[in-house]
Structure formats: C-alpha cells, structure tokens
Residue, then its C-alpha position, 0 to 999 in steps of 0.5 A: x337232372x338236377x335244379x340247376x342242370x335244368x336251368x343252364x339247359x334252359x338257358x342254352x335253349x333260350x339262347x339259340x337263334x331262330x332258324x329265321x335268324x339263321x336263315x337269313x345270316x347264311x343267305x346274306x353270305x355263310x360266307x361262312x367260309x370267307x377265306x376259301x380261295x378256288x384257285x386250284x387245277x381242279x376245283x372242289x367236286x359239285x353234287x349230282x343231280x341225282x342227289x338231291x334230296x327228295x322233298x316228297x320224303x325229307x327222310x329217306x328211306x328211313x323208317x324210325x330214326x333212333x331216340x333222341x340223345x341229350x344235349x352234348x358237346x361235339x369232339x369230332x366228325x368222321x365222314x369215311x367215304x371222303x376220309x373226313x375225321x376232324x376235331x370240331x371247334x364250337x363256333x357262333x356268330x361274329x360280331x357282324x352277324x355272320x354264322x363263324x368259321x373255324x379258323x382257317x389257319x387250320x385246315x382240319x378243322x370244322x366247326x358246329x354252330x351252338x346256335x342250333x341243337x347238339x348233334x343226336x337231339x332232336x331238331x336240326x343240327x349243323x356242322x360247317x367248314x371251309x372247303x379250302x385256304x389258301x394253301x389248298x383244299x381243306x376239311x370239307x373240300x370233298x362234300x360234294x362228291x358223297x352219295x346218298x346212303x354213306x355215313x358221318x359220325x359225329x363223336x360227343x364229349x359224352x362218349x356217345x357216337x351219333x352217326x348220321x346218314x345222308x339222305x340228299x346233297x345240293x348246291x344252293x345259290x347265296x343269294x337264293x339260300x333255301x333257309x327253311x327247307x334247310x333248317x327246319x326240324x323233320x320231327x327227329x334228330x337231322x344234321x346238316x353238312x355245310x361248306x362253299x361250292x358252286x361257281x367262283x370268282x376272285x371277285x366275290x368268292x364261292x357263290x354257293x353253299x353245298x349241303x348234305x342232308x343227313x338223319x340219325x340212323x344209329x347209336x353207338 
C-alpha cells in the first residue's frame, strides 16, 4: 500500500464515530427510517423468539470465520430468503445527528453507515433500510421473518462477495436500544441488518428496531 493510501486509510478510520456515539443516536430514534408509515393490512412480520440470538455464544455455530477483507465500498446486498437484492447508497449522519436514511422515494434501496467498517473488515458492520413508505412495503419490509442459518450477500466495489450468515434476529425497543450489545466488535468480521418494527402508531411511528446478526462465513 502506498504513502498516500495508508493516509487516506487513516483518515477514513480517524473518521469514524465511536459506537458510544452510534449507540446512543439509534437509541434516541434510528428513526432512521422516519418516513415508514405502518399502515397496511397486514403489517411488516416480527422476529420469533426462538431467534434471538444467544448471548452465551455471540458467534453461533461458527467455528472460524474467513480472514478479514480490506476496506471497500459496497455495491449491493442480497438476502435470497426474502428476495432482498438492492443497491446500496453510502449514508452518514444528518445534520441533526441522526444515523440517515436512503431516500425513501426509492423503496429499493438500502443504505451502509460509513461511520462503521466496510462489510468483510473486522469490526462490526451496518446496513440499514426503510421497512416500508408510503406507497407500500420496501427493502427490508421482510426482516423480521428470516431465521437463523439463511444468508446476506453484500457485493463490493472490489469485485469481492462478503456473505454473512445470520446468527439471531430481534426487535429491540428505541427507547431501550441495546447499543453495546449491538454494535460492539466479536473480534471478526459481524454485519448488522436494521430497519423499524415492532408496534406502531400514527403518532410517533415504529417504536422499535429489528436487527439481524449475521458473521462472515465465506469469500466468494
């Protein structure tokens, strides 16, 4: 790597927020996705129970996980059990300190935070999207009903494929976001899935966050 590619890696590292930080703006709303409206016949599905994941073994059934990719921009995300495949838009903070959103004009669109790691580095990655708009479900209006074991593919401006595989998914409470347990690094290359669920009003919206929990598993 050259002087001045170690540099701007060094900057785009200095750059990112602390998980403290990042903790604390989704639990203040990841209203994230501000504009999903709830109001369809049968809402967004709910994780079960039996998917959450174990905090004994935050890994899974992993036994090693793949080395860790270097930095690259993301290009799409697949999830094949939902029929999830999206391009994927950088998205940062808002001027108001909130995680942003892609645009919701869009509904297939998701978004990865670049305040965090690329998806394949080590740490703990997030992609996030709006569950619906106000035409009808969108990207990740799905989430809620994978299971442990199926797959998410993110596809990298690098030509490499970082495929993920889903250890837990939950609905957590905005205001009792679990910011650590979230985001913190296991020690290898972690994603995390995010759109809004849980109950909802016309008042103030979704009152939760559904998010999967997913580790590299291969390669391609």
């Amino acid at each position: 790597m050259s002087a001045s590619e170690l540099a701007e890696e060094e900057e785009r590292r200095r750059k990112r927020a602390p998980w403290g930080v990042i903790a604390l703006v989704l639990l203040t709303g990841l209203a994230l996705i501000r504009n999903g409206s709830g109001e369809f016949d049968v809402g967004p599905p709910q994780p079960a129970s039996a998917a959450a994941a174990d905090s004994r073994t935050p890994g899974g059934t992993f036994v090693k996980s793949p080395d860790a990719l270097p930095y690259s921009v993301v290009d799409r995300v697949r999830i094949p059990a939902i029929r999830v495949d999206a391009p994927v838009t950088p998205v940062g903070l808002d001027i108001d300190g909130w995680v942003d959103a892609p645009p919701p004009d869009d509904p297939n669109l998701a978004g990865w935070f670049t305040g965090a790691v690329s998806p394949g580095e080590k740490g703990t990655a997030v992609i996030v999207g709006h569950v619906d708009n106000m035409r009808g479900p969108a990207v990740f209006y799905g989430l809620g009903a994978l299971k442990k074991g199926n797959k998410v593919e993110v596809l990298r401006k690098d030509g490499k494929t970082a495929v993920f595989e889903i250890y837990g998914i939950e609905v957590f409470a905005k205001s009792n976001f679990p910011g650590d347990r979230v985001y913190n690094s296991k020690g290898a290359p972690e994603l995390r899935v995010i759109t809004c669920g849980g109950g909802f009003s016309k008042q103030h919206g979704y009152d939760g966050n559904v998010v999967v929990f997913a580790r590299l598993s291969e390669v391609r």
